[in-house]
N, C-alpha and C positions, 0 to 999 in steps of 0.2 A: 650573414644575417639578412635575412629578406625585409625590408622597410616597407612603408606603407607607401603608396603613391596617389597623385589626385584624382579627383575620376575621370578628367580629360585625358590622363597620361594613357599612350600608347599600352596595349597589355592585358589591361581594364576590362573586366565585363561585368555591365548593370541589368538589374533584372528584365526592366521594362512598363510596359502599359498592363494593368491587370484583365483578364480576357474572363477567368471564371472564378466564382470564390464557391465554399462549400461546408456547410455547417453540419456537426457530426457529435452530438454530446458537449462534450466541454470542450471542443474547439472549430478553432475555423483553417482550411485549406484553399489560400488562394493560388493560383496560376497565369505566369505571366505571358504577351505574347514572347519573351525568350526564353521559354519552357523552364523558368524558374517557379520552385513550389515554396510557401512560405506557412507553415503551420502555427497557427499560435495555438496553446491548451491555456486554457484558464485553470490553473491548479487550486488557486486560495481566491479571495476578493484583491490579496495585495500580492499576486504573485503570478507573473505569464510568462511563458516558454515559448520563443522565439526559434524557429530551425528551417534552416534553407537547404533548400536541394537544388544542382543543374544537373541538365539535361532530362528532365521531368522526373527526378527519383530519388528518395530518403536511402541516408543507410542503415543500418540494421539497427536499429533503436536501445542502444545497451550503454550504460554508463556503472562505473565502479563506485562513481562520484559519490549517487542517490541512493539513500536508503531506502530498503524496498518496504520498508514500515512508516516511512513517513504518511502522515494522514491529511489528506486532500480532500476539498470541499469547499464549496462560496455559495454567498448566498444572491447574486445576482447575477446573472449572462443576459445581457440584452446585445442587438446589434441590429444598429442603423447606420441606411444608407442615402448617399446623395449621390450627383454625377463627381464629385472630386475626392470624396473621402466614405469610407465606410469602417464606424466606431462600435466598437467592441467598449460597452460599459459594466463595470462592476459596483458592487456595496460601497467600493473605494477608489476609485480610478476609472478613466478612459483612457482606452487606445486607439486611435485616429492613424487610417492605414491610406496614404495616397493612392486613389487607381492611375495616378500619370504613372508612378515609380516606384511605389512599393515602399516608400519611404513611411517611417513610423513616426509618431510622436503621443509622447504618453503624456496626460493631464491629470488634476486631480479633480475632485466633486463640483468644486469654483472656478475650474479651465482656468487654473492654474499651471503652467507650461514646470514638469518634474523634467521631462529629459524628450530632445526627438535626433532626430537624425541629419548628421550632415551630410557626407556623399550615401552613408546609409549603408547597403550589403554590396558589396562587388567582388570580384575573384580574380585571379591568374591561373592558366593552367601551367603547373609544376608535369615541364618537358623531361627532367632527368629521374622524377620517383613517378611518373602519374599525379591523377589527381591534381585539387589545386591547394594555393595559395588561398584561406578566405579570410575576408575583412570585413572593417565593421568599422563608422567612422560616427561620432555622435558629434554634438552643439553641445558646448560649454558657457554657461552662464560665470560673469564676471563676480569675482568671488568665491565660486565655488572650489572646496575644496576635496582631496579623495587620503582613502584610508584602506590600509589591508592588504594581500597579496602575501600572505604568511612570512617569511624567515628574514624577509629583505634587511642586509646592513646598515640602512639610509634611515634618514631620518622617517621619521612618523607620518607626515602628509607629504604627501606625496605628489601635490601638485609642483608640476615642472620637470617631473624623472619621468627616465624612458628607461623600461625596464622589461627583459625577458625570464623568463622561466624554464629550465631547464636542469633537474638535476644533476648536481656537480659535487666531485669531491675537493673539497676546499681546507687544504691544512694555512691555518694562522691565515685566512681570511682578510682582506683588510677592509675597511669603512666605504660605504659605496658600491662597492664588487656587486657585479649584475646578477650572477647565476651561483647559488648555494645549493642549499641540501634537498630544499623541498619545491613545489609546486603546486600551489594555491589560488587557482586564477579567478579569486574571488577582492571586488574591490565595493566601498561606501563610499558615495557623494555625497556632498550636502553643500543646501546653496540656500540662502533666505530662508533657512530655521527648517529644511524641510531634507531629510535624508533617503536614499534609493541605495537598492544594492545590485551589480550585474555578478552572475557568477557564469562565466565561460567556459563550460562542461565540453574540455577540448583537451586530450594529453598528448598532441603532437605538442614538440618548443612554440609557445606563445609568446606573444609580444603585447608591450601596453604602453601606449603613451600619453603621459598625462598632460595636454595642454605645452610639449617639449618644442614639437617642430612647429606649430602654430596657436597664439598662447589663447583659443576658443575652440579648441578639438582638442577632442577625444579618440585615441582608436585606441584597435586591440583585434589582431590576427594572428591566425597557428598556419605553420606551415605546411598543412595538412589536414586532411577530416572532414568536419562541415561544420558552419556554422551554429553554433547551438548554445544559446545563451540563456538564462532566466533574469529578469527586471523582477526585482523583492522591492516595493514600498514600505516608506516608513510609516509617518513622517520622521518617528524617534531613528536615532541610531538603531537605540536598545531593540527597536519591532525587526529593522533589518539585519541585524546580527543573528536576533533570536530563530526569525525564520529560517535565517541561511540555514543555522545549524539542526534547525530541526530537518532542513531539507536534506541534507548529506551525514547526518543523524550523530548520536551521543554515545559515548561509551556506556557500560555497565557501571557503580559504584567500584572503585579500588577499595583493594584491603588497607586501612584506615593506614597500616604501616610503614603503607608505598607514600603517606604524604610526612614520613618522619624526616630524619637526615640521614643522609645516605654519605658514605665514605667511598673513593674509587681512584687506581692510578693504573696505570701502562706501566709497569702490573706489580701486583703484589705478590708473592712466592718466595721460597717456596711457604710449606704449611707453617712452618713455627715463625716465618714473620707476619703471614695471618695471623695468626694465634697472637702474637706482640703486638700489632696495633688494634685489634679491636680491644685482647685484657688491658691495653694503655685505657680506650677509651672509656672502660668501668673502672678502673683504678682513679683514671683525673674525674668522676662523675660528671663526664661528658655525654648529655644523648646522643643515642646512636641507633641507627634499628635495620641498616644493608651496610653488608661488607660487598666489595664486587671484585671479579676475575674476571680480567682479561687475557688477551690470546696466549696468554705463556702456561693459564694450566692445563693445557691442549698437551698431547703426544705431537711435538713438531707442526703445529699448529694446523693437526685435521677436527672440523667440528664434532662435537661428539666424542672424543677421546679424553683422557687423563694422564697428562704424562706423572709417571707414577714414581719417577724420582723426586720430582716435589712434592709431590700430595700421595703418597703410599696407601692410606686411605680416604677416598676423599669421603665415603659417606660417613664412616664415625668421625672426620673433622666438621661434616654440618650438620650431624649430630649435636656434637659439643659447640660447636657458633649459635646453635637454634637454642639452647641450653642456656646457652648466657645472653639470650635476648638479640640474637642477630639473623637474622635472613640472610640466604645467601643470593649472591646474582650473577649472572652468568654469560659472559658475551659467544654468541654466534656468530660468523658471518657466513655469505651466500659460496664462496669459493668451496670449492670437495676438490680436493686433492688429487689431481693424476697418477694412482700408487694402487696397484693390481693385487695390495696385500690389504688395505684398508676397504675397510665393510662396506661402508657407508657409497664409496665411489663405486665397486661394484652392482652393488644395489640397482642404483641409477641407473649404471648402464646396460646394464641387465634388461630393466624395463623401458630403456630409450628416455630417461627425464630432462635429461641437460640441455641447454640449448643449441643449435644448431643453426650454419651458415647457410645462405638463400642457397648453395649448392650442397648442398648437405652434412659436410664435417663438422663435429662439435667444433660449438664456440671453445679457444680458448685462451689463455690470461693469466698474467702469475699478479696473484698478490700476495698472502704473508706464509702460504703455504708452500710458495713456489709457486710452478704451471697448474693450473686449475680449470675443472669444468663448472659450468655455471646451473645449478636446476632451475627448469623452466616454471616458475612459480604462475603466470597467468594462464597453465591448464592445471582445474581443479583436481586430476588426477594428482598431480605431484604434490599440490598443497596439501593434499591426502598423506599421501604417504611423509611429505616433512613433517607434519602433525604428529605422526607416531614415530618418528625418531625420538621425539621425547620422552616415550616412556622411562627410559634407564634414568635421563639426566635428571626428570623432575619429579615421575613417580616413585620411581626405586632408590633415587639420590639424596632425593631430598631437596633441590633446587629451586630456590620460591620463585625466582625472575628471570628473564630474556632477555637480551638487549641486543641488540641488530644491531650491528656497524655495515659500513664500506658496500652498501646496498642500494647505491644511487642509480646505478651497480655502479664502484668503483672498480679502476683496471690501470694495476700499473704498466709504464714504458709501452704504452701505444698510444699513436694519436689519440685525443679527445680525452686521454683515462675513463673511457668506459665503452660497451660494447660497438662493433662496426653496423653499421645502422644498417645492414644486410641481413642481420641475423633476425631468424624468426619466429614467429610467436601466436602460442597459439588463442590470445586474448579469450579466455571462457570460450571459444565457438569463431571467436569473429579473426578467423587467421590473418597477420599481419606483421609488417618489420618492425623493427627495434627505434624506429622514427614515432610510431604513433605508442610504442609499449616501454618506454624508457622511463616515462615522466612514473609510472605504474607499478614500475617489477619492485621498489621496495616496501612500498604500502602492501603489494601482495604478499610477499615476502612475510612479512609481519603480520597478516591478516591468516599466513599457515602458520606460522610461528603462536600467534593468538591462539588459533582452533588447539595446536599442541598442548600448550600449556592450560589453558580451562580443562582441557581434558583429563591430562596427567594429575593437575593441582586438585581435582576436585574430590571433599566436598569446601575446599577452601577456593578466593578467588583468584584470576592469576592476575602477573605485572609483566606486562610488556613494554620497551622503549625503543625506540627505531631513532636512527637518522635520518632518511628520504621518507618521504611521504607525500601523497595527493591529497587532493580535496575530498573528505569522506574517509581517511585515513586514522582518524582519531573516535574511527567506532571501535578500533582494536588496540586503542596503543597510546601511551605517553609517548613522548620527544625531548629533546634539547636543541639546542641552537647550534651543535659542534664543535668545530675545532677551534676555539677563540685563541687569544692570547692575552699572557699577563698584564696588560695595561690600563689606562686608566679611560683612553678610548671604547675601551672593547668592554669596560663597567659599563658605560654608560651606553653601548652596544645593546647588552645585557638587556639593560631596563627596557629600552625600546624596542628591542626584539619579540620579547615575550609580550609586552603589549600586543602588537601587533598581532603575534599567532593567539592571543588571546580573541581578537576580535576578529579571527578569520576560522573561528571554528575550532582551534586544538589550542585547550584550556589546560591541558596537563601536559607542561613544559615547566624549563629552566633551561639553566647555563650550565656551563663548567667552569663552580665555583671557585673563585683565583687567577681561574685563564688553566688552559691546557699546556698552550707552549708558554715555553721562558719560564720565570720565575717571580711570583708578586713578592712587593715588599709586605711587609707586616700591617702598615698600614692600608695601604689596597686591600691584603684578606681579609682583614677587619671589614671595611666597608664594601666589599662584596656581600662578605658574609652575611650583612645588614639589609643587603637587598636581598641575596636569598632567598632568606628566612620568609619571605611573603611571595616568593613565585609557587606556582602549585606545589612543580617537580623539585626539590632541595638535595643537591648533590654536588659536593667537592672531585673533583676528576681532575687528573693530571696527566705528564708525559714524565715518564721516571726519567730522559734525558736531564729534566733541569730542576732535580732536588728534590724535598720533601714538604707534602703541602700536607701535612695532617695540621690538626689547631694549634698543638704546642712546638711546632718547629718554630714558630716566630718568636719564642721567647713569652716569659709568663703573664707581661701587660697583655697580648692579644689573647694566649689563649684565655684569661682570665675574661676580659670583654666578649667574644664572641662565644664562650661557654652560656653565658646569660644570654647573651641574643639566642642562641636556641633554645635553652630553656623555653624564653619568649614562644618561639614555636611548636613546642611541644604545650605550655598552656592553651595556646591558640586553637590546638584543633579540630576542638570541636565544630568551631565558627568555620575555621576552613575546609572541615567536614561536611558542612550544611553548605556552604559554599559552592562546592563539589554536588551536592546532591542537587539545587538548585539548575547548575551546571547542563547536570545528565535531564532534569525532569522538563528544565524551560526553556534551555538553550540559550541560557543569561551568561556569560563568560566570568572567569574567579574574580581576572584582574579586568578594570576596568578604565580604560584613557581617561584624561578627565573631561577629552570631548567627549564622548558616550556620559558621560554624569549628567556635563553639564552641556549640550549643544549651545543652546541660547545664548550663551557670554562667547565670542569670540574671542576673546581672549586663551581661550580654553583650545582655538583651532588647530594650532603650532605645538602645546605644551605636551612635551613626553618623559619631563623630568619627575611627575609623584603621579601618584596611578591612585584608583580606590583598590584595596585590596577585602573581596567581599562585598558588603556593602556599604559599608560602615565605619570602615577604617583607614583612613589616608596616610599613603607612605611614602615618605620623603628620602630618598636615599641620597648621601653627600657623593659626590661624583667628581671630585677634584685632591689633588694630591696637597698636603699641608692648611687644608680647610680646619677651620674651627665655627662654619657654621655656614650658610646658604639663606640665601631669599626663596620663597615659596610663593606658591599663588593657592588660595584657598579657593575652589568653586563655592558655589551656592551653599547658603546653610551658615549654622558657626561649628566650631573644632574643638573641644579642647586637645589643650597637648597633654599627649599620653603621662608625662615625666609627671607636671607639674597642675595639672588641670587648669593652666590659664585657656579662656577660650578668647578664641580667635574669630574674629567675621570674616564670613564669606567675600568674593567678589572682591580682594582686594592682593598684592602681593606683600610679604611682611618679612624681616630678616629673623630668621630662628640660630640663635644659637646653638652647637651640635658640634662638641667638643669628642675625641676621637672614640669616648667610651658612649656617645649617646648617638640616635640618628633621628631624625625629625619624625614622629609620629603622631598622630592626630586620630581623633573618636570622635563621630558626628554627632551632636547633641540628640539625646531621645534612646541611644542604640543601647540594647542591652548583649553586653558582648556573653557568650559562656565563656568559660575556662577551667581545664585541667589542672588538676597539680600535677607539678614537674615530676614527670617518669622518668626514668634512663632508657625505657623505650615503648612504643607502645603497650597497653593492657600489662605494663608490670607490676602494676600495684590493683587489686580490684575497687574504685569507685565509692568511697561512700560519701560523697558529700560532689555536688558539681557547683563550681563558684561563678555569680553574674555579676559580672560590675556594671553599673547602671549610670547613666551619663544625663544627669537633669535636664528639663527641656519646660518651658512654658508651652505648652503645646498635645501634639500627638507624634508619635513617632510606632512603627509595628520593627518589630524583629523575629526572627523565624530562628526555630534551632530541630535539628535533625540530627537524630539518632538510633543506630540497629548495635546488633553484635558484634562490628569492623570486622567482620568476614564472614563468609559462609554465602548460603542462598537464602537463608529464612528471611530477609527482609522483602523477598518478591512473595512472601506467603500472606505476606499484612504485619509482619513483626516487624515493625519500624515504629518509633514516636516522631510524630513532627508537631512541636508546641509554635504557637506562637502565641507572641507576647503581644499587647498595646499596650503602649504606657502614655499616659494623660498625666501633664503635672501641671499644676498652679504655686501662684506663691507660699500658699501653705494647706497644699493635699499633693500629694503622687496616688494615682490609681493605675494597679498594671491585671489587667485582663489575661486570662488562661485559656488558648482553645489546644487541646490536645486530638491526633486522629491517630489512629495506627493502635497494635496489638503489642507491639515491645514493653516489656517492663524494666527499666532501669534498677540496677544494680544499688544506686543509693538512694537514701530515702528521704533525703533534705536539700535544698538550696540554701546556699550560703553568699547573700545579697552586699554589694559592696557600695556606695552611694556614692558620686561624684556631682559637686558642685549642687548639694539639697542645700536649699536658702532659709534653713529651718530645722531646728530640734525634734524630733517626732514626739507627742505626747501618747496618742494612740494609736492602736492596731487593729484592723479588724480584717479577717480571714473568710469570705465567703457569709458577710454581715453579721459574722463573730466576735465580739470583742475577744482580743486576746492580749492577756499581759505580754508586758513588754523584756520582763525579766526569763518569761519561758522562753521568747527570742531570741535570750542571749544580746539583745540592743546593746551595741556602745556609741554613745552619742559623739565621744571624742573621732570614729574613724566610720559613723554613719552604717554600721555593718549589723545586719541581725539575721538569723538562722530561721527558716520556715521551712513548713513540710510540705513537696514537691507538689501533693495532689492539693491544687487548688485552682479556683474559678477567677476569684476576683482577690485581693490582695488592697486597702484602702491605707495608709497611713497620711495621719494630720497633723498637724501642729498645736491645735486647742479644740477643746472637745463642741463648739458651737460652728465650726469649717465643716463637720461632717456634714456629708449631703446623698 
């Protein structure tokens, strides 16, 4: 691994003195006297792009990173100049550019110092591949802390780790471990209440180190490419998240039943013991709504095949799974098989797809198929043609989901387990080795797997889930966090994983509920299960080496507990529905750290034990073996507890009891949650009634709820509702406001209101300055609950008829 060095050290080359600058639309192009070029583009008011070139030249301006729909625009570009510095200001920021050195330092409106440059840009030339080595060394402010960089095992912030990226196949993983599945070289600072984000648009192996080797710098270098960074201003977290992700962009909505629970093991087969555990999971009225196969119901495990001793028919068996309310799902991986009888290999080779050594023999590499060639996923040629591989498995089959394993690319029994960094590629146009396309081939990979499956699935949506992925990876794809293990470690792994790819951009994730390897105890699935239920993606996955993780292998205490916690999430979904749409529309992430809540408390800097799940609902998962209950830290606001509606004040830590059938959950005062009645899967019952439980608040509080058909495309026609709520309450009035926008018509015709913590009897009702009796309501005073019809404006209830106002 190439280390950073200081800019005396031997090696080193710094830009220099600036000789010309040059203004060009929305950017500026300086040049230095060491023929170094420094481009900035002002894309947003809070958002500039950084790229250097030597020996006076840019490379080919292409990233997979950036959505090409992201929309770009500010409303100020000025630039002044003096003999030491020339400042590039926005609506929201200065950038202050040394002509001694090229050195940067970014301010805010107050020349307020957000971030500048310590040694700043310098390089190495890389004598054994070309090219260089490039860096980048920042000034770190005492205090400050960082956040992000996707999959990472470590803890949460990140200051003090030194950490590389570089996709890796990692079975049973341990805490800490530097290089995992994905590649996200996107981090958050925050120092004095003010937060910035860099994302370093670089898929050669990167490095980042936070304040490790000297504890007031910053670096972060690839061993290859050019330097090419974007600086995202806050000041919130929430502005620098949201931008990232709108810059490397959102998925489409999922079909509403990709966020149900999903069941999954290494593997299930043949057919009649599918058939035995999903009819188990309607028989124990267990939800359920994806069964999944893995490699075993492969012919000898070529993609694309059936081996037809287990599964004789597989489409009248997902037929009959789709029948009883299950989905079916499907793993792929990138390996084709070496075998001159199998279609699919010929194919490829037919048309030249596979990848190939800088001397020209196919790459190749045995993993579960044996020896294998690998298709070259970054020419859109082949991602063409993998796209229509689909048609038998998901048009003609019936197959509703994807799942991409061992794509990092994994490669067993050769150095490194994955390709020889010789092999080449033909990146969209920009030819190159397996050094700069490594970080790349599985998000490509998934991104033809994507185009396949929208196309086959349609007029329904598709689900995809990958293991490797880049930055901008999660416009085509859920994920997981891979190959954990059963412990109580790799729980609490769990939590803080998904945080983290929460606020790096890929919002639809989870675990492998239980642990993959080993075997949890009863009590661990239980409180997995408990987290779960509140990560986007909820999937149980196992290795059939070590038992059976369905819910009632643990005996009837567990499965009886964690039967209700799903339920729990099958009420939930509409909230994590809108969650989800918020997601795709604003770049707001599902789950939220409770530093992103709450920056301001530092208290909140360190903390990655309860997350908000939404916006509205705090979740505590116990994280310790033979617990009967945990300390919490509440941010800003009060809570009640979900069980019992004691509220709780914010800004302080409190011991909650959370005995093995309960787990600490919390509702923010004001929030008006939806909720389902409990289905066994989704859309199995039709709708008439949607239930809002309402959480009193002296005050204002707004809640948003979103709703289409949970599949199809009509909701990009205008058939979608998005209501939001405001509710105002006093000591004796609640008033909840109505704005509805969208063309969908919901299916039931009433809301059915649930009241938490109302400090008062309702005597009257009035519905859009209607009085209405309270008996049409349906009101019961003992549990605060009354029945109204959905179309409404304004909604008043009082306590005595002289409060109205």
């Amino acid at each position: 691994m190439i280390t950073s060095t200081e800019p005396e050290t031997k090696g080193n080359f710094f830009p220099g003195h600036i000789e010309t600058f040059r203004f060009d639309g929305n950017s500026v192009t300086f040049t230095t006297k060491n023929n170094v070029l420094l481009k900035i583009d002002v894309l947003r008011d809070s958002i500039l792009r950084f790229r250097y070139g030597t020996d006076g030249i840019f490379e080919n301006d292409f990233s997979y990173a950036i959505d090409k729909e992201t929309i770009h625009g500010f409303n100020k570009f000025e630039i002044q100049e003096n003999t030491s510095h020339i400042t590039i200001i926005t609506s929201k920021i200065k950038c202050r550019i040394s002509t001694a050195d090229l050195k940067i330092g970014i301010y805010d409106l107050q020349n307020k110092l957000i971030l500048d440059d310590e040694a700043g840009f310098h390089w190495e030339e890389n004598f054994e591949f070309g090219g260089n080595y490039v860096k980048m060394s920042k000034n770190s402010i005492d205090g400050e802390n960082f956040y992000g960089l996707g999959d990472k095992p470590t803890s949460f912030n990140l200051k003090g780790r030194k950490l590389s990226l570089w996709n890796t196949d990692q079975f049973a993983y341990t805490k800490d471990l530097d290089e995992l599945y994905k590649a996200v070289p996107f981090y958050v600072g925050l120092h004095n209440n003010t937060a910035y984000g860099i994302f370093f648009d670089n898929s050669f192996r990167t490095h980042f180190d936070f304040c490790n080797e000297k504890r007031n710098e910053v670096k972060f270098w690839a061993e290859g490419g050019e330097m090419n960074y974007y600086f995202i201003y806050g000041p919130q977290i929430a502005d620098v998240v949201s931008s990232y992700t709108h810059l490397t962009g959102t998925p489409d909505m999922p079909p509403m039943w990709a966020l149900g629970y999903h069941q999954s093991k290494w593997s299930y087969f043949p057919e009649e013991r599918v058939k035995e555990i999903t009819g188990t999971f309607r028989k124990l009225g267990f939800p359920c709504d994806a069964i999944y196969l893995d490699i075993d119901y492969m012919d000898e495990f070529r993609c694309f095949t059936w081996n037809r001793e287990h599964f004789p028919n597989p489409k009248e068996m997902i037929r009959a799974l789709e029948a009883n309310g299950f989905k079916t799902v499907a793993i792929i991986d990138p390996g084709i098989r070496i075998d001159t009888d199998y279609g699919v290999y010929r194919e490829a080779l037919d048309n030249d797809y596979f990848c190939k050594r800088a001397d020209g023999p196919y790459m190749r590499g045995k993993v579960w198929p044996g020896q294998c060639y690998f298709p070259e996923f970054t020419n859109p040629e082949v991602r063409a043609w993998w796209a229509d591989l689909f048609k038998e498995l998901v048009g003609e089959m019936g197959i509703k989901g994807i799942w991409n394993d061992m794509n990092e690319p994994a490669v067993m029994e050769v150095p490194g387990r994955t390709f020889p960094m010789d092999v080449r590629h033909d990146y969209d146009g920009n030819a190159c080795s397996h050094r700069k396309a490594h970080n790349v081939y599985g998000m490509q990979m998934a991104r033809a797997t994507y185009d396949g499956v929208r196309k086959y699935a349609f007029p329904k949506r598709p689900f995809i889930m990958t293991r490797a992925n880049y930055a901008g990876g999660q416009r085509y794809t859920s994920t997981w966090t891979g190959d954990n293990v059963a412990t109580w470690e790799h729980l609490w792994l769990a939590n803080t994983q998904v945080q983290r790819l929460c606020i790096s951009g890929m919002s639809f994730t989870g675990s492998d509920i239980g642990g993959f390897a080993e075997q949890p105890s009863g009590e661990l699935f239980t409180r997995w299960i408990q987290l779960g239920i509140f990560h986007p993606f909820c999937r149980v996955h196992s290795s059939g080496d070590h038992g059976n993780q369905e819910p009632w292998s643990f005996g009837e205490e567990v499965l009886n507990i964690t039967r209700e916690f799903v339920k729990l999430r099958y009420q939930l979904l509409p909230y994590l529905y809108t969650a989800f749409y918020q997601y795709v529309e604003e770049g707001i992430p599902i789950l939220k750290p409770l530093v992103y809540f709450d920056q301001e408390d530092v208290q909140t800097h360190y903390r990655s034990d309860e997350f908000i799940f939404g916006n509205q609902i705090l979740a505590c998962p116990v994280q310790d073996a033979n617990a009967l209950g945990r300390r919490v830290y509440f941010p800003k606001g009060r809570w009640y507890n979900f069980w019992n509606d004691e509220v709780m004040p914010g800004g302080k830590e409190w011991w909650v009891d959370a005995p093995l059938e309960k787990s600490p959950i919390f509702v923010k005062e004001g929030a008006i949650i939806p909720k389902f009645p409990v289905q066994q899967y989704v859309d199995e019952i039709e709708l008439k009634e949607l239930y809002l439980d309402i959480y009193f608040k002296t005050g204002t509080e707004t809640s948003v709820l979103y709703e289409d058909a949970h599949d199809g495309y009509d909701h990009k026609k205008g058939r979608y509702s998005l209501k939001t709520f405001k509710f105002r309450g006093r000591s004796n009035e609640v008033i909840i406001q109505q704005h509805k926008d969208g063309k969908y018509l919901t299916t039931y015709e009433h809301l059915q209101l649930r009241f938490h913590g109302l400090p008062f009897k309702i005597v009257q009702a009035f519905i859009d300055n209607e009085e209405v009796n309270l008996t049409e309501l349906e009101y019961d005073p003992d549990y605060s609950t009354l029945k109204i019809p959905k179309k409404f404006d304004l909604l008043h209830l009082i306590s005595q008829v002289d409060a109205r106002r």
